[in-house]
N, C-alpha and C positions, 0 to 999 in steps of 0.2 A: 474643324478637324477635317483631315483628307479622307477622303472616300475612296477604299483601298481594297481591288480584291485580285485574290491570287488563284491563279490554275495552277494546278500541280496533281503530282500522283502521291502514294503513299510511301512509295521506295526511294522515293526522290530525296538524296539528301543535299542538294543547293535547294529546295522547297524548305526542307526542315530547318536551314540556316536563314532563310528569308523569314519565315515565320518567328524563328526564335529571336533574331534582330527585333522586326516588330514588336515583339513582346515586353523585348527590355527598354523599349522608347514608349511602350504604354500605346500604342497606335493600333487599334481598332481595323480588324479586317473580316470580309469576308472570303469564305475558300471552297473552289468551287474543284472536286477530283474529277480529272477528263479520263481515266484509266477507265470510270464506270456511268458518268455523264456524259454522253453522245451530244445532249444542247450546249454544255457547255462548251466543248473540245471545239464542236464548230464555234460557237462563239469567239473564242480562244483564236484559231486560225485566222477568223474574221479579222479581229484586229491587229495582231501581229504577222499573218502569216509565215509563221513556225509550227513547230509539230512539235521544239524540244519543251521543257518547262524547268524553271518555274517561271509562268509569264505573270507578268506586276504590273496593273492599272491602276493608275495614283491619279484621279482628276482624268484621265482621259490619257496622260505620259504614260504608256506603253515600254516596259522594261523587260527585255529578254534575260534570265539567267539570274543567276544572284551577283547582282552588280551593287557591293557597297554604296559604293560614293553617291551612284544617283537615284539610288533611293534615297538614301538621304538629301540629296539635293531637292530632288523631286517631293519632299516632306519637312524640305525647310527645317531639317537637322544642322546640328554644326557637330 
């Protein structure tokens, strides 16, 4: 299984559409809120540098935004 974690905020609704995809693929994640996590945000930045969210580390594949397709692709969905 991929190893999956998402920066997002709480207002964020392409976070809540990232997440709820997740969910109905049964795909295990961790969620890290940068609105009130300072470690994370920068962490966040670190590897994407963006500021927007929802950012999607799948394996190391760095995914800005809620991007159907490559999450899925990046999680070997069909």
């Amino acid at each position: 299984m991929a190893n999956v974690t998402i920066y997002s905020t709480p207002t964020c609704v392409y976070c809540n559409m990232t997440k709820d995809f997740l969910k109905v693929h049964k795909v295990p994640y961790q969620e890290f809120n940068v609105a009130s996590d300072l470690k994370a945000r920068e962490d966040m930045v670190n590897k994407s540098h963006q500021l927007g969210v929802p950012v999607i580390d799948i394996d190391g594949t760095i995914i800005v935004g809620y991007d159907q397709p490559k999450i899925a692709s990046a999680l070997g969905l069909k």
